[in-house]
N, C-alpha and C positions, 0 to 999 in steps of 0.2 A: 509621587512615584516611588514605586520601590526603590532601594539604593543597588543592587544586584541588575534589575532589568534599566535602570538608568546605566551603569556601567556597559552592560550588554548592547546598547546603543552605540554608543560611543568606540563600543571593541566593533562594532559589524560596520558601521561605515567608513565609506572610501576615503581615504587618504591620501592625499596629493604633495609631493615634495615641489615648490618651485625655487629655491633654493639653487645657484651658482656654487660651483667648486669656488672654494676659497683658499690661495696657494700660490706659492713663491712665485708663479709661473701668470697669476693672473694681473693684466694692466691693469693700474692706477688712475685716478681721473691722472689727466695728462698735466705735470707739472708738478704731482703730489709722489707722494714716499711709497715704494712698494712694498711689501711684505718681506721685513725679510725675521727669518727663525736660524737660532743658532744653542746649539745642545754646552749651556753652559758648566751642565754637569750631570755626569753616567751611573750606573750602580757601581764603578771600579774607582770609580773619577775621571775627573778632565779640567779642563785650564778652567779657572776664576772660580768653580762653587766646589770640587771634591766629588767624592764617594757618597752612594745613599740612594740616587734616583737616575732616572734617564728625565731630566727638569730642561724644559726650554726657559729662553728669551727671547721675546719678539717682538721687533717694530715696525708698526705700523702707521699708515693713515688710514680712515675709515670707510675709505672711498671704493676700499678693493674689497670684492665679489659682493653679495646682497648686503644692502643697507638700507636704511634708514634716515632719510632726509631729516631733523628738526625744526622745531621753530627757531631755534639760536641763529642756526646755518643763516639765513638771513637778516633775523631781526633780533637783537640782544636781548630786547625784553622778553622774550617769548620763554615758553615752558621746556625745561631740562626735557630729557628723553625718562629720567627717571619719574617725572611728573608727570606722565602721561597716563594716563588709567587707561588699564589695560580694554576696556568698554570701547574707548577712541580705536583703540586698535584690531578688535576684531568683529566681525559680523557680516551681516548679507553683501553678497557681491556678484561680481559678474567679470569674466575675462569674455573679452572683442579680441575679435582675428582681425586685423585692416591689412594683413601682410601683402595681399592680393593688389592693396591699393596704394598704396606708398612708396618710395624709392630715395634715392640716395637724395638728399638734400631737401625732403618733402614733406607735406603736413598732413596731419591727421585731426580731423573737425567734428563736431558734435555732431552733424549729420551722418558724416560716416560712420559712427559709432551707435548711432540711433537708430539707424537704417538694416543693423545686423542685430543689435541685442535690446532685452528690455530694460536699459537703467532707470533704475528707483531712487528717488531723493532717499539721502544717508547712507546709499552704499559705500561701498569698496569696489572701487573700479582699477580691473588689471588689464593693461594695454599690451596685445602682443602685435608687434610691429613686424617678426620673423624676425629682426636684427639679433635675437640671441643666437644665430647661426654662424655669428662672427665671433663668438664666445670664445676664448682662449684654450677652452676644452673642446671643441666642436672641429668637424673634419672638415678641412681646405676645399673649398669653392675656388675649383678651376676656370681660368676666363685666359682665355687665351694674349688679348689685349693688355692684362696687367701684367706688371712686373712678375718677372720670374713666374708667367704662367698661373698665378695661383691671387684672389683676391687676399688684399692687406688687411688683416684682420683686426690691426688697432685701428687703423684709420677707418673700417667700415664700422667698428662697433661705438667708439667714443667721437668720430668727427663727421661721418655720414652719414647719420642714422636719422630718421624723420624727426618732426617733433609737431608740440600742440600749434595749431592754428591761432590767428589773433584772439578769438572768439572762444578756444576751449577753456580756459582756465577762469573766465567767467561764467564761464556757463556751469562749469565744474562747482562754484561758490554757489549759483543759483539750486543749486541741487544738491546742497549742502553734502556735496562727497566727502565722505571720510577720510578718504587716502585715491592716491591714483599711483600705481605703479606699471611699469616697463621695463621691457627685457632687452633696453641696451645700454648705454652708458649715464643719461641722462634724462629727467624725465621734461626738461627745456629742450628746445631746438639748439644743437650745440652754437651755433653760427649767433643766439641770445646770450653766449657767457663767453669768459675768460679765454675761448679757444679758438674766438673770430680776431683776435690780435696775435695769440701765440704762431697760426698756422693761415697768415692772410693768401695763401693759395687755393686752400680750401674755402677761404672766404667767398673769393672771387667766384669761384665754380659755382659756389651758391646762388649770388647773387643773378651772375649771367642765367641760370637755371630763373629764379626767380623774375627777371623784365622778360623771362620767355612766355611765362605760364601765367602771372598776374600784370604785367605789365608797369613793374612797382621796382626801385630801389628796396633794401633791406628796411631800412630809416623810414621811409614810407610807409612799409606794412607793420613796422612793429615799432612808435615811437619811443626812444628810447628811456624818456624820463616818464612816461605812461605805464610803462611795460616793467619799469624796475619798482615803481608802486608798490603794482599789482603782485609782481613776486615776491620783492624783498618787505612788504608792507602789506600790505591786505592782508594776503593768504596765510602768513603765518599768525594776524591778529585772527583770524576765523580757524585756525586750528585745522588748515587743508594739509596735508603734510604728505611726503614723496616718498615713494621704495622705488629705487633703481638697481639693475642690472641683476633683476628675476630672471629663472632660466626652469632649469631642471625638467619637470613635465607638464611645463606650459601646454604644449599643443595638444596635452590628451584632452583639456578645458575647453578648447575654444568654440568660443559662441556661448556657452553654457553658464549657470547661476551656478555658486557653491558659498559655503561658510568659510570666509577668508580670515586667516590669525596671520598679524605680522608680530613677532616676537623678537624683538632687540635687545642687548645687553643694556641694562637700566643706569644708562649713563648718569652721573652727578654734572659734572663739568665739562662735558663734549657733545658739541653740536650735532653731532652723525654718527649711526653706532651700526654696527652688523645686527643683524638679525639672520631668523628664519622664518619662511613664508610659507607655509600650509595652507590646503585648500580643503574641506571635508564636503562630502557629498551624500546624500542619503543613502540608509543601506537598500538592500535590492527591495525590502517589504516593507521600504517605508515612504510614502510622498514627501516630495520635496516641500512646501510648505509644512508641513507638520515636523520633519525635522527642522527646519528654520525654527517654527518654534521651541521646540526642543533647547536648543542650542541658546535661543533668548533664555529661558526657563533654568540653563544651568549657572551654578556661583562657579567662577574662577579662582580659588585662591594660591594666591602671587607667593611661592616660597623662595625668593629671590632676593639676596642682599642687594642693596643700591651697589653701583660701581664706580666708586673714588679713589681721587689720591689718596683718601684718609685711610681706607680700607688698610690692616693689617697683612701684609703678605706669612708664608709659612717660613719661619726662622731660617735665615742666613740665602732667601731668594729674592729675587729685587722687588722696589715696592712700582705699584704703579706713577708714570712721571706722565702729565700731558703737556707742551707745549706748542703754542698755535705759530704756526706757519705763515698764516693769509688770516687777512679781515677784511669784512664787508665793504672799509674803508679804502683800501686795494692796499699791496706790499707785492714786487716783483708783478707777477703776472697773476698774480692772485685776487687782483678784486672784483667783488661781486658777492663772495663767500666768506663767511668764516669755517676757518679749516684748521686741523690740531693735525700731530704728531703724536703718538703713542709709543711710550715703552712699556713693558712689563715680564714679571717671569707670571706663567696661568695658575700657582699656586695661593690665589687669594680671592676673596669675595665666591659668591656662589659658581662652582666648575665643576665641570666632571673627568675626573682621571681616567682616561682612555686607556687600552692596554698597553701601547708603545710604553707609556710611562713606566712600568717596570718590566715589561715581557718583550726584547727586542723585535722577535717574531712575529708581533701583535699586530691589531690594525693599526692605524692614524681614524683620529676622529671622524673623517670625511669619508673614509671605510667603509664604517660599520653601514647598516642596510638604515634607512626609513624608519622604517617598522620596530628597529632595536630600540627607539626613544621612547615609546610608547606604550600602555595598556593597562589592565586590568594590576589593581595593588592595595596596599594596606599601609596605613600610619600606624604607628603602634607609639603612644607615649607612654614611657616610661621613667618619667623624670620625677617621678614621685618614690622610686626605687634605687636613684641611683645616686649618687654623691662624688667629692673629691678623688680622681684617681681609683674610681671602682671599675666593678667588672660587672658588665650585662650579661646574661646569657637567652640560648634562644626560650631555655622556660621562661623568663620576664617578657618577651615578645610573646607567648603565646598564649603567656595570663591576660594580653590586653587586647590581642586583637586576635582576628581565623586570616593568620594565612595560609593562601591556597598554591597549590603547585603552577609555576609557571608566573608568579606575582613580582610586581615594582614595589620594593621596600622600601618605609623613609623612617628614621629610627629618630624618634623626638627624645631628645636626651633632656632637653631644660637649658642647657648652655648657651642657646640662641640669646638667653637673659643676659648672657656676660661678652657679647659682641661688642665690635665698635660703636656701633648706633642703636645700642640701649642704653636707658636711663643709669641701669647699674652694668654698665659696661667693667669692665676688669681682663684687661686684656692678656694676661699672665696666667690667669685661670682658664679663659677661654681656652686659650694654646696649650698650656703646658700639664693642667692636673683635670681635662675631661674624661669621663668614663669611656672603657674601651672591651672590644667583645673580649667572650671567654676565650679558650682553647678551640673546643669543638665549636664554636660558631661557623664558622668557615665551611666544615665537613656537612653542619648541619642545612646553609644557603646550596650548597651542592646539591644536597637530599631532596631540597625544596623546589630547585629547578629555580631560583631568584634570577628575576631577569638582569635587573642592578639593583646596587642599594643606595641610600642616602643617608645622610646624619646633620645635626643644626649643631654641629662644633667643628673645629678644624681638622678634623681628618677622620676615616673610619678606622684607622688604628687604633689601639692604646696609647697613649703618648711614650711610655714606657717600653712599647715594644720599634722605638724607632729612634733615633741617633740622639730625640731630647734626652733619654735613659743617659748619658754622656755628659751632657751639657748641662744638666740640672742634677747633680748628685744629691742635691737635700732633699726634693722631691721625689727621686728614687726612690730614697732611704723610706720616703714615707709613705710612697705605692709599697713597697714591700713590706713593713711593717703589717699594713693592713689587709694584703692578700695575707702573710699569715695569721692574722687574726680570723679572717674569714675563711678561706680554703683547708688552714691548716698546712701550705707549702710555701717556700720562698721562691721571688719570682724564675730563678734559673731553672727551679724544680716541676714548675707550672707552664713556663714557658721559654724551652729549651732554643735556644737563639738560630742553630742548623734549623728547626723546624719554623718557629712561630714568630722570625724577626720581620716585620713591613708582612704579617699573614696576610690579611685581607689583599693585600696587591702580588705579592708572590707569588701564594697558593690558588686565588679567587681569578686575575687575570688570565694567566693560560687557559679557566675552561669557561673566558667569556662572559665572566661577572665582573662589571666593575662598577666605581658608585662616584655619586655626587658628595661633596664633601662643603661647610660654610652656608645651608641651607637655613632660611629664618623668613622673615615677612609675617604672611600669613598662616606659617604652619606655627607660629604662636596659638593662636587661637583654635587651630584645628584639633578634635577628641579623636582616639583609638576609634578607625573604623576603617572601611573598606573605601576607596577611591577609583577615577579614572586617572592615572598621572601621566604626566608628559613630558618631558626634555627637548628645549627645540635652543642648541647647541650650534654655532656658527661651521658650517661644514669646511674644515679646517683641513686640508689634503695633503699636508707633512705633519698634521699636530700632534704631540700624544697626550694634549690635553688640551681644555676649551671652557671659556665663557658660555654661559646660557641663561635660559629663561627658566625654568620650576614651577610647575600648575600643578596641585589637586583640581579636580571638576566632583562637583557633586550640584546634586538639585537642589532648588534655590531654597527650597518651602522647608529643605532641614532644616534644622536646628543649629 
């Protein structure tokens, strides 16, 4: 297929967000660590980091808004979130409505589910239960009988929400499902985990509900050394794996097939990670099965650093810490699960600089629309023109590739060689002496209408035009040197510090350009050409910057 009318696929269908606000304000599985963000340092300064950016810190568990069940979460042996190929995670599926059919403390069965949609062995099956109506974003469901008038929205979303029947989660292996997700807190029967001891009132209610309707104790319907097999054992040795607490535009799906992406930050060492969950749909002139195959027919490539401890963060921000909380083996009220504890500041591993991040005014991540992550774009490598502490400009982009007005840029500099997790890693290079755009680059992505950009070094700046100019004076000495050899001016002459200091975030953010920055994987081996790209970014609702996923789409039979 041509690469232009392969693009044009991709740009014409539907696009579906199912994707949870993710934000200070949204509940934690119950027992775990909430979100919390704190601005450790501003463009003027502020307490612990100084002057230079508007840079968060934020700790987390990974429990809060859309995520990503693993194999760890479970069973220790099982596969990282970063060893997951992306193949397990995306492909044919189907969202069921059973909203109709279920209620506080109630199950949902293969027949039920069989009875409204056609699931196909190796799907992606998405469960909408309605319980994302209790969603910490979602507006108050009045009942006169509850407190204060208004139903309890943690207690409806994380402790009363239906779950699988005895029989679903085998039947789900029989059917070799790829993923099963749901739009409330868990995709177990909460009354199955850690939450039938913390809240035994709730328990109770269950149970009475349950000798009403099967005439069973709990213990009865669900044995418990049977039942933890099957979850903590089986399903993660068969690679079934769980997206909890989907929301966004679930209900526009229901009943219906689409091409489902769960895209998670590619954990090293944590059992559960955020993600985003896309749903894609055929466009209006195209059948649904022939976009299916379409979409088998396309190559993925993952421009996604892994995300570890080891990961370098950006000079003088904190580095990533994870420490686990709960194990499978239990601690406090935690057992059943392994669960971590996150710190970090967003300045490391593959991110995208949101506008907040230098433009007060800006959005936050969770902001921006859908549709800003995505579309038509160009790789352009250039790392055969570029060296220590040089200068690209847009003629070197436009000797390697056509872009077009309104395009996603990824600017392949060659540096992705000097990451942490290359063989010639050099992580002082990486940082400190990668190439950075000219003057008029900036003016020129304006021209171009750049939706955002990207780069496979640490930052889209120059290094030079940003507070390392300070901190590495040798290095300076030798960025300047060689812009005068090359330009014929010295840096203050070239790039006057009122104008061109943090350019690309400065000048670029207020008119809605901003870019990914620590991009690598598979954009190693990707050539200058045209792409479909993608950012599916954890929708972050104070961030002004975020963890994400990185896709080129191109048809498979290229080259």
């Amino acid at each position: 297929m041509d690469r232009e009318d392969f693009i044009g696929i991709l740009d014409k269908a539907k696009w579906f967000d199912l994707t949870q606000g993710c934000s200070i304000f949204t509940p934690p599985w119950p027992g775990e660590k909430a979100l919390e963000i704190h601005f450790f340092k501003r463009l003027t300064g502020a307490y612990g980091g100084g002057q230079g950016a508007n840079g968060q810190l934020i700790e987390w568990s990974n429990t809060v808004g859309t995520h990503l069940v693993g194999e760890t979460a479970f069973h220790s042996g099982g596969r990282a979130i970063a060893d997951v190929p992306l193949t397990d995670l995306c492909g044919p599926g189907v969202v069921v409505d059973v909203s109709d059919s279920v209620s506080d403390y109630g199950f949902y069965s293969p027949e039920m589910i069989m009875e409204r949609v056609d699931v196909r062995e190796g799907d992606i099956l998405i469960i909408n239960t309605g319980y994302h109506r209790y969603g910490w974003d979602q507006p108050d469901i009045y009942n006169e009988q509850a407190q204060g008038g208004v139903e309890n929205k943690e207690f409806g979303y994380l402790l009363r929400h239906p779950g699988p029947s005895p029989d679903f989660f085998p039947w789900a292996l029989k059917m070799k499902l790829k993923l099963v997700g749901v739009d409330c807190g868990c995709a177990e029967h909460p009354m199955n985990t850690n939450l039938r001891y913390m809240h035994p009132r709730e328990f109770d209610k269950a149970e009475a509900k349950l000798k009403e309707t099967h005439g069973l104790t709990w213990d009865e319907l669900f044995p418990s050394e049977e039942y933890y097999e099957l979850t903590h054992l089986t399903m993660p040795k068969h690679h079934l794996l769980l997206v909890e607490s989907i929301g966004g535009a679930i209900n526009d799906l229901n009943n219906q097939r689409a091409w489902i992406m769960i895209q998670p930050i590619p954990f090293m060492e944590v059992e559960t990670a955020w993600c985003r969950v896309a749903a894609l749909q055929a466009p209006n002139d195209m059948a649904e099965e022939k976009f299916f195959d379409f979409m088998l027919s396309a190559e993925m490539l993952d421009m996604t650093l892994p995300f570890s401890v080891q990961t370098p963060q950006w000079a003088n921000y904190e580095p990533l810490s994870v420490r686990y909380n709960k194990r499978v083996g239990g601690q406090y009220f935690g057992q059943g699960r392994n669960g971590s504890i996150c710190r970090a500041s967003f300045h490391l591993a593959s991110h995208m600089d949101g506008e907040k991040h230098f433009w007060a005014a800006g959005r936050t991540i969770g902001e921006m629309p859908f549709d800003y992550w995505f579309g038509p774009g160009a790789i352009a490598d250039i790392s055969a023109l570029v060296s220590n502490s040089s200068v690209y400009t847009p003629e070197m982009i436009e000797s390697a590739v056509d872009v077009q007005q309104g395009d996603i840029l990824i600017v392949k500099t060659g540096w992705h060689n000097y990451g942490w997790n290359s063989p010639d890693s050099d992580e002082f290079r990486y940082m400190i002496k990668h190439p950075g755009p000219s003057p008029d680059f900036a003016d020129w992505c304006v021209e171009k209408q750049i939706k955002w950009l990207g780069v496979d070094c640490v930052a889209m700046e120059h290094p030079m035009n940003t507070i390392q100019r300070i901190w590495h004076p040798k290095t300076f000495a030798e960025a300047n040197a060689k812009l005068v050899d090359t330009f014929g001016k010295d840096w203050d002459e070239m790039y006057p510090l009122d104008k061109y200091y943090q350019d690309m975030h400065l000048n670029l953010f207020p008119k809605g350009i901003v870019h990914a920055e620590n991009l690598g994987g598979d954009l190693a081996g990707a050539d200058s050409g045209r792409y479909f790209l993608a950012c599916f970014v954890q929708k972050g609702m104070e961030t002004a910057s975020m963890w994400g996923r990185f896709l080129a789409f191109k048809e498979l039979s290229s080259g």
